[in-house]
N, C-alpha and C positions, 0 to 999 in steps of 0.2 A: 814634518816631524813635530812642529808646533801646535797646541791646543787654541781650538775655536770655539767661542758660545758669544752668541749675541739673542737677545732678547726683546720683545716689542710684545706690551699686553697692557691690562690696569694693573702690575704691582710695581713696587718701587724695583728696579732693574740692578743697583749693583750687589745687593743676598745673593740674585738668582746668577748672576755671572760669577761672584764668588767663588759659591758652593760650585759650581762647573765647573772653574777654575781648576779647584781643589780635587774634581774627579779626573781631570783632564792631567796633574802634576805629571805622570809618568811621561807624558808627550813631549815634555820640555822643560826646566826650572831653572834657564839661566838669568832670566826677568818675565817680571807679567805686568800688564796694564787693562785698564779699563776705559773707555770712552762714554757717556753719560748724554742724554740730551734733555736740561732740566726744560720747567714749565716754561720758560721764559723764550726758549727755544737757544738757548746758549748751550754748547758743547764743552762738558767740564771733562780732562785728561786727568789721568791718574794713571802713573805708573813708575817702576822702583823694581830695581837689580836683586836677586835672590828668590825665595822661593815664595809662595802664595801668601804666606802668613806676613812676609812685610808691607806686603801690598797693601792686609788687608788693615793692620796697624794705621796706614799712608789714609786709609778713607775711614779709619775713626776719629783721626787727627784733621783731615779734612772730607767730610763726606759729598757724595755726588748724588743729587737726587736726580728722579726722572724715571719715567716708565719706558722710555728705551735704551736700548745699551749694546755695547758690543766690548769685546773683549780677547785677552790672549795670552799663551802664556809661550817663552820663547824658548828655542834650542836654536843656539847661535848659528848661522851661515856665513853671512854675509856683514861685516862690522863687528868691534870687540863687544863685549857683554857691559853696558854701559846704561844710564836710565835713558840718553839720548837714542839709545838703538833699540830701547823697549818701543813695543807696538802698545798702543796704536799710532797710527803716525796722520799730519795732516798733509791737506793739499796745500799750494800755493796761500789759496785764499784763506784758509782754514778756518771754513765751513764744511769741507767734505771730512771725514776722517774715516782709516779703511784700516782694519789687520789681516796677515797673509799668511798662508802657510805654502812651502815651496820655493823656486827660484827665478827667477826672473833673468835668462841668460845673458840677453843683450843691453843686463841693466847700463851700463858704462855708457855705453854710445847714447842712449836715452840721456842718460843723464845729461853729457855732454850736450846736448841738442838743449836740452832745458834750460839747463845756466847759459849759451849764450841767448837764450829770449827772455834772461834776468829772471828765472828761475833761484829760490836761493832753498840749501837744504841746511838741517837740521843736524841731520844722522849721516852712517855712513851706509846705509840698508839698501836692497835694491826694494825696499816693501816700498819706503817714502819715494819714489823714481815713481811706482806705480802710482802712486795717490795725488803725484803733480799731473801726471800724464792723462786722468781720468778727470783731474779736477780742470787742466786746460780746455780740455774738449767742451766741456760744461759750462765754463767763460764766455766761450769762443761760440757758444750757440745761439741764435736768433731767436730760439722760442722761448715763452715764459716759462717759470719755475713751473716744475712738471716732473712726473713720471718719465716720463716717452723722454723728456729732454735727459733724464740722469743715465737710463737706459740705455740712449743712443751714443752720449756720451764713452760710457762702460765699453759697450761693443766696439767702439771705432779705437779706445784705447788695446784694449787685449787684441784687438787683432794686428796692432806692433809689437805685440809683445811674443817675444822667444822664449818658452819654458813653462816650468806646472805655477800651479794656484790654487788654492782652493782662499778663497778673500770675502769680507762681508765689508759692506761700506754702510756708511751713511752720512747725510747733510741736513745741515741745518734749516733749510728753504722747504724741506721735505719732512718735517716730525712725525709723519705717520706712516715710515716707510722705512724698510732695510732692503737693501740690495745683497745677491747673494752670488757668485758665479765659483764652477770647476775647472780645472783639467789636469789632470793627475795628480791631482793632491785631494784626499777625500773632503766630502762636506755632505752632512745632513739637514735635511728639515724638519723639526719635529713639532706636529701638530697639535694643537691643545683645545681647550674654551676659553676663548676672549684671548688667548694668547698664544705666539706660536716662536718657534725657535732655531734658533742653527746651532752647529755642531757641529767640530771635524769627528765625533766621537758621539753612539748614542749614549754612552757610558756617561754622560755630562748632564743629559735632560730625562733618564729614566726617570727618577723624582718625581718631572712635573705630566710626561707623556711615557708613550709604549709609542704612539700611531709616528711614525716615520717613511718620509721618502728621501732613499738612497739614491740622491742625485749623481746624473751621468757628465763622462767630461762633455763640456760646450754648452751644459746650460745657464742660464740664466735667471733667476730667481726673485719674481717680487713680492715683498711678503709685506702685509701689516698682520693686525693683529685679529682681526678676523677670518681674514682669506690669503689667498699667493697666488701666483700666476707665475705657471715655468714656460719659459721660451730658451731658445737658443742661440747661438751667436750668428747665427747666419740670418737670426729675426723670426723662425718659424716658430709655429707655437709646442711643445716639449712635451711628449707622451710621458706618465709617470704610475707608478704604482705606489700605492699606501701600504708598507709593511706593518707588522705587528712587532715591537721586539719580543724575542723568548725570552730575556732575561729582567730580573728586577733590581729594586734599589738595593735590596739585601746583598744581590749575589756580586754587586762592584763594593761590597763594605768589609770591611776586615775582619769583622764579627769579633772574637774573644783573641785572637790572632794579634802577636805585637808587628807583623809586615804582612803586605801581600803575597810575598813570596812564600815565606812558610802555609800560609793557608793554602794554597796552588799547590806544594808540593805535598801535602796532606789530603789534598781533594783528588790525586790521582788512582787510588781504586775507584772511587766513583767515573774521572773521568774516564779511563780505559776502557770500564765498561758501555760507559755511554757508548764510546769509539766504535764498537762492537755488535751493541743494541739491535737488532733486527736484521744482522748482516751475516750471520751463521744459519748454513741450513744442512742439519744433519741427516734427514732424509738423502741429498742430494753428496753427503760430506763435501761441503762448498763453502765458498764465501760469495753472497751476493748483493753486487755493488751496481743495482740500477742505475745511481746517476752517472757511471760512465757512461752511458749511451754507447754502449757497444754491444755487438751481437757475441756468443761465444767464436761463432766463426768468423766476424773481421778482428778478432781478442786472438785466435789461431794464426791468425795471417801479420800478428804483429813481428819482425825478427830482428828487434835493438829496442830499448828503449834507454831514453836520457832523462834523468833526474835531476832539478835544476832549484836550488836556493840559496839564503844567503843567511852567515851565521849557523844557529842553532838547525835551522831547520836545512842547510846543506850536511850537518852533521849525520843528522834525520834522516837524511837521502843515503850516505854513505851505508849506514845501518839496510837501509834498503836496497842497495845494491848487492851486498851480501845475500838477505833472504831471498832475492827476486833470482840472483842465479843459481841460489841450493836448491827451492821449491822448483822455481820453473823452468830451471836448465836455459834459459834465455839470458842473452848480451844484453848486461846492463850495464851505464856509466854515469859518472855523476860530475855534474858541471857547475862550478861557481855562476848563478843567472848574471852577475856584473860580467863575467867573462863571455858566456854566449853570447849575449845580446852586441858584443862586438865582433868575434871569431867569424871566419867565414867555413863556420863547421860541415866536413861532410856528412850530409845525413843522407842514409838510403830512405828511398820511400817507404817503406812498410816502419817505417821509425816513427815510435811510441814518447812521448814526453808529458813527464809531469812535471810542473810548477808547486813547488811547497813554502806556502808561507801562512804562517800564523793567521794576521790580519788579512788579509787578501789585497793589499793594497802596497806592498814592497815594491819602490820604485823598478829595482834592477830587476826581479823576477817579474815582474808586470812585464818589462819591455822584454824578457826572454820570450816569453809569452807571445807576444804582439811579433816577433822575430819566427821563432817556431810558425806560427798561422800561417805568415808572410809569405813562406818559404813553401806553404802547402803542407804543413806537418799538422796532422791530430795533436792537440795538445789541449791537459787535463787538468783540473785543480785540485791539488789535497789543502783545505782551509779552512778557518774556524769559523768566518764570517759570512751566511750565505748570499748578503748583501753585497760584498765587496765588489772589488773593479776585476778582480780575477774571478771570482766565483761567476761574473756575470759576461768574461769577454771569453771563456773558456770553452773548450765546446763537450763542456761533463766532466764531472769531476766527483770527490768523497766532502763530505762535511765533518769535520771533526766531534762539534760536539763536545767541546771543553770545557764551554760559558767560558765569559771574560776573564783574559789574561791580564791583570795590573802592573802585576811585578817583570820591570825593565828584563831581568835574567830571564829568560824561558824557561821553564822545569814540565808544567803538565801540556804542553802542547808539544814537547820532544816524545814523551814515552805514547801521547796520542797520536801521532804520525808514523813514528815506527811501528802501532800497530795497523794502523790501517796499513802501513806498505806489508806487514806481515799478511792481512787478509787480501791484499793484492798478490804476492806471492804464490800464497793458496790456491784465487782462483785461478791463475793464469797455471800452478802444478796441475791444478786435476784437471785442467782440459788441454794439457798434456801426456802426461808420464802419473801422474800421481795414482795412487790405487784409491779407492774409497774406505780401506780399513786405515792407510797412512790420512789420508784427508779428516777420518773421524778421530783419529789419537792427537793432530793439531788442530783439530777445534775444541777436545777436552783440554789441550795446554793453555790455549789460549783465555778459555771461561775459566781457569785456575790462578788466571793472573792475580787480578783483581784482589783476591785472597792473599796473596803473596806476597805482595805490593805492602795491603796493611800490615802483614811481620816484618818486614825489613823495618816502616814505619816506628814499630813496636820499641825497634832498636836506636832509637833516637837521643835518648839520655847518654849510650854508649857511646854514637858517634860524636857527639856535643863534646865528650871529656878527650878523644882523640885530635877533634878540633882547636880546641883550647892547648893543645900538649906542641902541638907542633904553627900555633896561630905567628910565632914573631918571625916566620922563616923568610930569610929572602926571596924565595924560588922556590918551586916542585915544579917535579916533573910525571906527569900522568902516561903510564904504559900499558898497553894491550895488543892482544892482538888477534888477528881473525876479527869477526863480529864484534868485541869489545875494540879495539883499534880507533872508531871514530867515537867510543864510550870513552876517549881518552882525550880526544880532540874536546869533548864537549866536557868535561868534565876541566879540560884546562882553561878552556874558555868561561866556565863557571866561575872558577876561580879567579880570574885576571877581571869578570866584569865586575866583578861586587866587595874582595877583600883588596882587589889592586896589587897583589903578590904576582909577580912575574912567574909565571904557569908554561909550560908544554907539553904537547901530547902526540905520542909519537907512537909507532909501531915496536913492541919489544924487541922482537929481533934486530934491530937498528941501532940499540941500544950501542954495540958496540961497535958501529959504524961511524962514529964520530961524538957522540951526544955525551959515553963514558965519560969523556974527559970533564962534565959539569959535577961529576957525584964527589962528595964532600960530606962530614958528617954532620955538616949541617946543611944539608939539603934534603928534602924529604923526598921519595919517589914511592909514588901511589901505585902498585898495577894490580890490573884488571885481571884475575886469577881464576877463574872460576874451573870447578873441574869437568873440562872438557876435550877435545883433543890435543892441544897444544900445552896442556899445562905442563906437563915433563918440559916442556922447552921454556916457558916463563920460570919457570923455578932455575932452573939453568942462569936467564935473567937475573933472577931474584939473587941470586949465587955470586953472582960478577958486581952489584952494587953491595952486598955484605963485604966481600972481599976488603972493600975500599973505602969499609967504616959509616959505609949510606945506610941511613934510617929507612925503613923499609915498612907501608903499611899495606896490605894488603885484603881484597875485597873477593873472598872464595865461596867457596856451595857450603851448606851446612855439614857437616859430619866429616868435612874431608881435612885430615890432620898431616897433612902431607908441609902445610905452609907455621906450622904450630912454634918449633924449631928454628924456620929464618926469618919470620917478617918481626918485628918491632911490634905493630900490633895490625888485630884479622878483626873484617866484617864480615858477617857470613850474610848468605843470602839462599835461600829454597833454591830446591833442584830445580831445573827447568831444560829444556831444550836450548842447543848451543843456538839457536835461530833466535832464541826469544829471550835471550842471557841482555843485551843491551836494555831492554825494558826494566830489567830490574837491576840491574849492574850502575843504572845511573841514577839510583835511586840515594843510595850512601853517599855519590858522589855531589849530589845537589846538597844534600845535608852537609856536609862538610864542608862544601863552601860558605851554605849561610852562617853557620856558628863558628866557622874560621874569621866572618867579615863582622859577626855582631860581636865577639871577641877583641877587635880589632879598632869596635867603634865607630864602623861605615853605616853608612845612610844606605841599608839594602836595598831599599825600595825604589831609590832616586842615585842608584852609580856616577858618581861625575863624568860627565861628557856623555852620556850615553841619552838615546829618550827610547819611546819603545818601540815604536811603528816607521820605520824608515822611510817617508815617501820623496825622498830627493837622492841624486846620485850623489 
């Protein structure tokens, strides 16, 4: 979950780590540091607790020259949030120095083994465990300062090693060289002229390159500043592809935007449509999703499938289990991947699973992932990155199509997966049950989104002054139900990531199943109203929190004045289908959280405790 960029070319090295840094914030901002190797061949260390900007204070006050570098920015694991526990960390000798992203499981026993060979550490990291244990092996070598010796070094350490990495090193004996290694914790290389670069994130070297390779786990990586050479841990030499990135330095900048988040939550008619772009065929009334690599008839022969992610995007799944059983009358369920990946779940064989993760690099649903294969189950990726570890271990899958997500909260890669599960839906109804006149009236709903999207948008100064009205509450509670139900789950979850207000989201009907007893007049409850089958019974709801002096804001269809009378105050939203009501029903609700948090004075962009790509359990 921590930020990596390391550096090796002709310009001065700590700008370009910096500014990386600085793109890299969402990954982690409990400290950052830099590593430097000046002309002299001396390793100058910088680094300092808090966000990018002290660090970057630390090296005007004492600056690090040098045209290599490496660097990091942290989200805590392993020791408290301390300058000693910022990375980068040395070896024994300290000539090597290495930053990590990941865990290091058997760090303890390592360690122990170190300190009685009068190892002595610094920190309390299991990062600095690695960097003795790498720098031992390198001691303890027979041959001269070299390549091959650092290398060999590297491999003999990580193959004691229990758990992920993605780590870039380097030493002092070696000034024209970075070592680079993976395993389930991302790392890029990103290729340049005269210089080239790492990165757990292309989002950090777009600037200086586009040309990228999406290293796999087990490699190896040597890089100067002309050339690299990937091999692997087992010593063989590392087949690799040169991607191109689609995105540019503009689309990771905030443009006129005061957070990331609001810009992502603005850019979802665009991205919805992208979501869509080439995947409706109305000749056919279909939806078509070549990279599943499935034929319609092993797509007939599927009879379960399981939906599996973590956060926003098991939210996203919930939503989809809904549409996948209205459209296509098929068993669907939706599984926490931290839970699968340990359950010893029955699955029939003709069982279908998608993996849903934003980044494609979500520890827990990675290992659902690799569990599902294991077991002989087809299993499929919905994800933004076509690079990622899932997009690539998967066997077919949807591309989102979002462009970068910055901001820690999720908002446009929620309503861009629930449509793609909606165009999943689709295809799997009409090659079923569906007729081609129902298939073509949801694909006009569908291409009507987008539209839709920007008027709710429209209404954003409203939702700002609703925001502000009820920002000092201790608590809400977020209700729906049917289809909006997990619009409530994620919409509490919005709330609890970024204003820090203790939030719930529950089924309305539940309401009075226990949860009554929290309503207060100062407790706000938000539900998810829109007019559709169940609304006579949320109003019902709506009825039983009035009773008991509960503020009541409510998110319904345009024109329908049924809620005018008991909520406190109404957002409206365009008619839509009850299938496709979460798409825009969470549109208000992202909005409210941000101007409830920027009300309140939180760092939207940067939630405490949170970073944005999960790749550790």
């Amino acid at each position: 979950m921590c930020g990596i960029i390391g550096y090796i070319g002709k310009n001065n090295a700590a700008p370009i780590l910096i500014d990386g840094l600085r793109r890299l914030e969402y990954r982690g901002y409990d400290s950052a540091g830099v590593a430097v190797l000046d002309p002299l061949g001396q390793i100058g260390v910088r680094k300092r607790i808090g966000r990018i900007s002290s660090l970057a204070e630390l090296l005007e006050q004492s600056p690090a020259a040098g045209n290599t570098g490496i660097s990091h920015t942290r989200w805590a694991t392993h020791g408290a949030v301390t300058d000693q526990n910022a990375h980068p960390h040395f070896d024994q000798s300290r000539r090597l120095v290495l930053v990590h992203n990941g865990v290091i499981e058997n760090y303890a026993t390592l360690r122990d083994q170190l300190a009685s060979e009068g190892h002595q550490f610094e920190s309390q990291t299991d990062t600095e465990v690695l960097a003795h244990l790498i720098g031992k092996h390198y001691e303890a070598s027979i041959l001269p300062p070299s390549k091959e010796r650092l290398v060999d070094a590297l491999r003999t350490a990580l193959r004691q090693v229990v758990g992920t990495y993605g780590i870039v090193l380097l030493h002092q004996d070696l000034p024209d060289l970075l070592l680079g290694a993976r395993r389930g914790s991302p790392l890029v290389l990103g290729i340049g002229k005269g210089e080239n670069f790492f990165a757990s994130d292309v989002s950090a070297i777009v600037a200086h390159t586009r040309d990228a390779v999406y290293l796999k786990d087990y490699d190896i990586v040597c890089l100067g500043s002309d050339d690299f050479e990937i091999s692997s841990l087992a010593g063989k030499g590392g087949g690799f592809e040169v991607s191109r990135v689609e995105f540019s330095e503009q689309d990771v900048s905030r443009g006129d935007y005061p957070h990331y988040m609001l810009k992502e939550i603005f850019e979802q008619p665009a991205t919805i449509r992208d979501a869509m772009r080439g995947r409706l065929n109305r000749e056919e009334s279909t939806a078509v999703l070549g990279g599943l690599q499935m034929s319609n008839a092993e797509l007939r022969a599927v009879d379960r499938i399981i939906l599996t992610g973590c956060g926003t995007a098991s939210h996203a799944a919930l939503c989809g289990e809904y549409i996948i059983e209205s459209l296509a009358r098929l068993p669907c369920e939706v599984e926490f991947a931290s839970e699968l990946r340990y359950r010893n779940l029955p699955i029939t064989r003709d069982t279908l699973v998608f993996c849903i993760s934003q980044s494609g690099e979500t520890a827990d649903t990675l290992a659902a992932l690799r569990e599902s294969r294991r077991k002989g189950h087809r299993a499929l990726g919905i994800c933004n990155n076509v690079a990622s570890t899932i997009a690539r271990e998967s066997d077919g899958g949807v591309y989102m199509h979002a462009g970068p997500e910055i901001g820690v909260a999720a908002t446009k890669s929620f309503t861009s997966q629930v449509t793609i599960l909606s165009l999943i839906g689709l295809l799997l109804g009409r090659i079923r049950h569906l007729g081609s006149t129902e298939g073509r009236r949801i694909i006009d709903e569908l291409e009507a989104l987008p539209d839709k999207v920007a008027r709710i948008l429209e209404c954003d100064a409203h939702i700002k002054a609703i925001a502000q009205k009820y920002a000092h509450s201790k608590a809400m509670m977020f209700l729906g139900r049917q289809y909006n139900y997990p619009v409530a789950l994620e919409g509490a979850l919005k709330m609890k990531e970024i204003s820090y207000i203790h939030a719930s989201g529950h089924p309305s009907a539940e309401l009075k199943h226990g949860v009554i007893a929290l309503i207060t007049p100062e407790l706000p409850s938000i539900f998810i109203a829109p007019e559709d089958g169940v609304l006579e019974k949320n109003i019902s709801n709506i009825e039983e929190v009035r009773a008991r002096k509960g503020p009541v804001i409510a998110i319904t269809t345009e024109g329908c004045s049924k809620l005018d009378q008991i909520a406190n105050d109404i957002i409206a939203i365009p008619r839509c289908p009850d299938f496709l009501s979460p798409i825009l029903t969470a549109i208000p609700l992202q909005l409210l959280a941000y101007h409830t948090a920027v009300a309140l004075g939180c760092d939207v962009d940067k939630p405490r405790n949170l970073a944005k790509s999960v790749t550790v359990e």
